[in-house]
C-alpha positions in Angstrom: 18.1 -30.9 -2.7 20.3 -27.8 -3.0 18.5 -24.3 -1.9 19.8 -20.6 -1.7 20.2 -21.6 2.2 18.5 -22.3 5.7 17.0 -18.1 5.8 14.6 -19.1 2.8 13.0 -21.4 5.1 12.4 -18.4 7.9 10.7 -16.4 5.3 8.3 -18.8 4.9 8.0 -20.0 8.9 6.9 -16.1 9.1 3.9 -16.7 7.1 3.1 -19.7 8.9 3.6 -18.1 12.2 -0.3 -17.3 11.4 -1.2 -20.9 11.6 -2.0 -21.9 15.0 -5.8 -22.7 15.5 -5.9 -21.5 19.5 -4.8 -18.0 17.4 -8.0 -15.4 18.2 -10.2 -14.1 15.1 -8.4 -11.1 13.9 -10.2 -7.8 14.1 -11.5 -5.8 11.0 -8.6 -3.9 9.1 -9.5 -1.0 7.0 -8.9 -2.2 3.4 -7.5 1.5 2.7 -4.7 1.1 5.6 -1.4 1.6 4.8 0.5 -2.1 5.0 3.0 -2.4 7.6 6.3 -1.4 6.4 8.9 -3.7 4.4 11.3 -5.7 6.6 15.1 -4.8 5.8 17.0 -8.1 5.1 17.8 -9.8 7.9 14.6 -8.1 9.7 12.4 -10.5 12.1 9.6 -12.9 11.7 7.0 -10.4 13.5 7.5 -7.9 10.1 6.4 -10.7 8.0 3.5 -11.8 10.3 2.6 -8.3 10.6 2.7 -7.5 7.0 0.2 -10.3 6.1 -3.5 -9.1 5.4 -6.3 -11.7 6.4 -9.5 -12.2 4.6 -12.3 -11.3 4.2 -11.3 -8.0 3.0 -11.1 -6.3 -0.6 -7.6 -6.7 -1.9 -6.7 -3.5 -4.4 -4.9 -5.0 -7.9 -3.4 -2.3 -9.1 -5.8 0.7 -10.3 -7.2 -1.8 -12.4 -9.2 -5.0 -10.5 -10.1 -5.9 -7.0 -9.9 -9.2 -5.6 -12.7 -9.9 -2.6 -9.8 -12.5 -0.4 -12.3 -15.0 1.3 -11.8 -15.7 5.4 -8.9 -18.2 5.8 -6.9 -17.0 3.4 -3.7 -14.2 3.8 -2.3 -11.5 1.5 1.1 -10.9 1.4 2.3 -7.6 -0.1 4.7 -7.0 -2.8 7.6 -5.5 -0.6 7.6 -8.4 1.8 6.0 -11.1 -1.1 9.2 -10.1 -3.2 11.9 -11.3 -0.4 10.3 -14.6 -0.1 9.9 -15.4 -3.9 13.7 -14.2 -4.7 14.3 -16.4 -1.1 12.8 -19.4 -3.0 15.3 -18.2 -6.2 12.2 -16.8 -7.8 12.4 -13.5 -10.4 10.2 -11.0 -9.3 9.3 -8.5 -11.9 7.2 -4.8 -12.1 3.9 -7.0 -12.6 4.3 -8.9 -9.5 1.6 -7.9 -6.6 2.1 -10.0 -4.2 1.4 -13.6 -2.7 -2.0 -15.7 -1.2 -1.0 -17.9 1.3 -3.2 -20.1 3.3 -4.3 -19.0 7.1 -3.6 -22.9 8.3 -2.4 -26.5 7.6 -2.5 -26.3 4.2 0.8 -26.2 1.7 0.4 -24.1 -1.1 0.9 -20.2 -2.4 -0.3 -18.1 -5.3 1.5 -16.0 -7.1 -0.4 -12.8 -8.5 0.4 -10.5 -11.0 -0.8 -7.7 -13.2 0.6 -7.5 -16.8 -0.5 -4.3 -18.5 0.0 -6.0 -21.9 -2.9 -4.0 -23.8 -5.8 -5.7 -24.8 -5.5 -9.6 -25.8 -7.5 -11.1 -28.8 -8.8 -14.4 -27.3 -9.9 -15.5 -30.7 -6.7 -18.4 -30.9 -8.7 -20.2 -28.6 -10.4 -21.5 -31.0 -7.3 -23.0 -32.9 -4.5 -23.5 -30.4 -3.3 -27.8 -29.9 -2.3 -28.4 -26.7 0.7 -30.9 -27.4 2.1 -27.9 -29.0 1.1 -25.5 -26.4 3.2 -28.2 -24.3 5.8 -28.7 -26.0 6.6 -24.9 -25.8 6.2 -25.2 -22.3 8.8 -27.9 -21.9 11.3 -26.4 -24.0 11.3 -22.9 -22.3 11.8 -24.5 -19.1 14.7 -26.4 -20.8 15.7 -23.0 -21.8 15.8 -21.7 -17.9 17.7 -24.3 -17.0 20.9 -22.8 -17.4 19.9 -19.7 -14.8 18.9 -22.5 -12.3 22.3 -24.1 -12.7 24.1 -20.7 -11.9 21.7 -20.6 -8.7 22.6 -23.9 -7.3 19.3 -25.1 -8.2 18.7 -28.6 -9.8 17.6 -28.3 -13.6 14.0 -28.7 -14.1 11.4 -30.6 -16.8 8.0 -30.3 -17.6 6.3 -34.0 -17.4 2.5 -33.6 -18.7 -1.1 -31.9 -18.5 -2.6 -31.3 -15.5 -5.3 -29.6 -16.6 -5.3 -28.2 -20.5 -5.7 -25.2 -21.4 -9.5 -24.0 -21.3 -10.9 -20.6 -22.1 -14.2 -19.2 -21.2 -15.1 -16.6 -23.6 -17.7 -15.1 -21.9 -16.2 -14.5 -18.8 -12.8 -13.9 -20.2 -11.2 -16.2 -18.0 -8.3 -18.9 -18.8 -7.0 -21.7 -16.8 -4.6 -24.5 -17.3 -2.1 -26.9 -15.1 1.2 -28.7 -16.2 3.8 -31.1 -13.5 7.1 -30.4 -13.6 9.8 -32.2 -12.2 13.4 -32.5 -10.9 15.6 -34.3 -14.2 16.7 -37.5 -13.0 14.1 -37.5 -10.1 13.6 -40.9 -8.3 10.4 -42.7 -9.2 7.4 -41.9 -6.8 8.9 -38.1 -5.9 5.6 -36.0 -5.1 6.3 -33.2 -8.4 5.7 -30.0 -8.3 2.1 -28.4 -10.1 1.3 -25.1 -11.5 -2.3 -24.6 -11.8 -2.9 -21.1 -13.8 -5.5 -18.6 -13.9 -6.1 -15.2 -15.5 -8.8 -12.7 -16.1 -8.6 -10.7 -19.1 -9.7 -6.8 -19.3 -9.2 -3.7 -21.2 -5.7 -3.0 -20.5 -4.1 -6.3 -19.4 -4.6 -9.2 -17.0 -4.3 -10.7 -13.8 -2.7 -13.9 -13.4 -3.1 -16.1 -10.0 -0.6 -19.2 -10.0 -1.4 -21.6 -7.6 2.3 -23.2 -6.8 1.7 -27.3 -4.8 2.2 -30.3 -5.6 0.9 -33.4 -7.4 -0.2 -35.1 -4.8 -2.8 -32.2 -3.5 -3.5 -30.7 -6.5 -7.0 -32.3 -7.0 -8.0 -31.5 -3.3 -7.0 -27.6 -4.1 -8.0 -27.0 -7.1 -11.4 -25.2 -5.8 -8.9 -23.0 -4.0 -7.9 -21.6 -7.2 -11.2 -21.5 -8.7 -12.0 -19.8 -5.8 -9.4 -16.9 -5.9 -10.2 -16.8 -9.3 -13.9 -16.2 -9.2 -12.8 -13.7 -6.9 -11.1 -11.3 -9.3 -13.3 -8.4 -10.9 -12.1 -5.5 -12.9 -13.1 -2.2 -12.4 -15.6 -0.1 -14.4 -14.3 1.0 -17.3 -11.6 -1.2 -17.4 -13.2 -4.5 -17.9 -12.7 -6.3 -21.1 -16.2 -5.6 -23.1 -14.8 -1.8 -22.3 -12.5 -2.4 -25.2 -12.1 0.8 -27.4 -10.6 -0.5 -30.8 -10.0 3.7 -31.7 -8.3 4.3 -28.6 -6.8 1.1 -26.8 -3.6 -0.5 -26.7 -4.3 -4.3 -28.6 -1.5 -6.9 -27.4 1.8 -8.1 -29.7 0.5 -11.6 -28.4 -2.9 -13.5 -28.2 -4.1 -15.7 -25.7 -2.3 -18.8 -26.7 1.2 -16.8 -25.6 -0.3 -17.2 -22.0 0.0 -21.0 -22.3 3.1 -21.8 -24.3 5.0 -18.5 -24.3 5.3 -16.0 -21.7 4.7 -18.3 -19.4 7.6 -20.8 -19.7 9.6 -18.2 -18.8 8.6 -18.0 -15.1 7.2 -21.4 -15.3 10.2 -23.4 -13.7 11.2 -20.5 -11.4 7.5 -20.9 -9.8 8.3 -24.8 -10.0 11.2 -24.2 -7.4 8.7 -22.5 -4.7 6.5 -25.5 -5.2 9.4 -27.9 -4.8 10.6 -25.9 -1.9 7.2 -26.2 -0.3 6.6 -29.6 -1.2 9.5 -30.8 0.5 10.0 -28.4 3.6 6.6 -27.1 4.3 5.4 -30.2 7.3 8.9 -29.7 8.8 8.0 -25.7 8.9 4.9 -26.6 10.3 6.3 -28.5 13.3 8.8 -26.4 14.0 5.9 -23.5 14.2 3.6 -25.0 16.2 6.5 -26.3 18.3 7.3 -22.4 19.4 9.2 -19.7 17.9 11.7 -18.9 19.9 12.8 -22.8 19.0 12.3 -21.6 15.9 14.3 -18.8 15.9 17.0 -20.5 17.9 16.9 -23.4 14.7 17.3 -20.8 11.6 20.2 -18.7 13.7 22.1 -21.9 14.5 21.6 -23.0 10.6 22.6 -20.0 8.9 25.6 -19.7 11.4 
């Protein structure tokens, strides 16, 4: 499988430099400290590892939510966040906040962003059909498939449900999962999931999109429910705060979060999850191997 090169794969050994289980517990951070500053291109590992944020602390979401990151999990800000997802040949956009990787063994990210869409009527809910809502899915990552090409990155399809689209109305909150694939992938190949959450409130939401694979997805789906249970908006901006004489209402409704807007990130997150999928154990090893050997590896690579 063709990638964007060998450095992609230091970007991520940074993250995973946290990994080590002899590493000591991490003292308190102040949740109002300044993050370390963003690596230049080309900058080392240690601004990565230095840049990452471990739980449990409060993790500011714009001006708009908070999300309370639980102990074994890291926080990866947007400056340094945004170099590893366009690494991975992932768009990056103003809504992007950063990335939630895990603090061990594990092989997944989430994606989070903050879309200040205006208030969204959830009332399609009640309507939407998921082979439709699937269908769009498939066909907007058919659509993407032509920027992949011009990246040197193998066309993608959507293959099914993972989870369909469900909606709690009371707490605002929607989740849903498709598998997407390699085209012309060979029978058996581990695809790659998306399992999506969001929070609704007055102003927007937050999205959380937990990027693995189909072979872990059942074992981490309590991750995302997790971080997802995790995300509260702030006084006066939660959803109930709605003010029809005042407020800005959506162009879209709810059902644009499944088969609209996202297809068009949908593959693009599909290529970190294929990335990990197939690189992330021989990261690991490399990591807990040493990283000066690691270092040593990438520089004689990208040489």
């Amino acid at each position: 499988m063709r990638h964007t090169g060998w450095k992609n794969l230091a970007f991520v050994a940074a993250i995973l430099a946290l990994v080590p289980a002899a590493m000591p517990h991490a003292q308190a951070i102040d949740p109002t400290a300044t993050t370390a500053a963003a690596a230049p291109n080309g900058g080392s590992d240690d601004d990565y590892t230095r840049a990452v944020q471990r739980g449990p602390r409060m993790i500011a979401l714009r001006d708009q939510a908070t999300l309370a990151l639980p102990e074994g999990f890291g926080y990866l800000p947007t400056a340094e966040a945004s170099k590893l997802m366009l690494a991975m040949g992932n768009d990056v956009d103003e809504n992007f906040i950063g990335l939630i990787v895990p603090l061990g063994s594990q092989d997944w990210m989430v994606s989070v962003d903050y879309d200040p869409a205006g208030y969204i009527k959830d009332d399609d809910a009640r309507n939407w059909k998921s082979d439709e809502l699937l269908q769009n899915l498939k066909d907007g990552t058919e659509a993407g498939n032509d920027r992949r090409a011009k990246l040197g990155i193998p066309p993608l399809e959507v293959t099914r449900w993972i989870e369909p689209p469900a909606y709690d109305s009371v707490k605002q909150r929607l989740v849903w999962s498709i598998e997407a694939r390699e085209k012309n992938a060979a029978a058996g190949a581990d695809n790659t999931v998306n399992y999506n959450t969001y929070v609704l409130g007055r102003d927007g939401y937050v999205s959380l999109d937990l990027i693995t694979s189909a072979a872990q997805i059942e074992a981490q789906k309590p991750i995302a429910r997790t971080l997802l249970a995790a995300v509260s908006f702030a006084e006066g901006k939660r959803y109930a705060d709605f003010d029809s004489s005042t407020d800005k209402v959506a162009a879209y409704g709810l059902a644009a979060l499944v088969g609209g807007l996202a297809a068009k990130k949908l593959g693009l997150l599909a290529v970190a999850g294929v990335f990990i999928a197939k690189f992330f154990k021989i990261i690991l090893v490399a990591v807990l191997a040493g990283g000066a050997t690691l270092r040593k590896f990438f520089t004689r690579k990208q040489a």
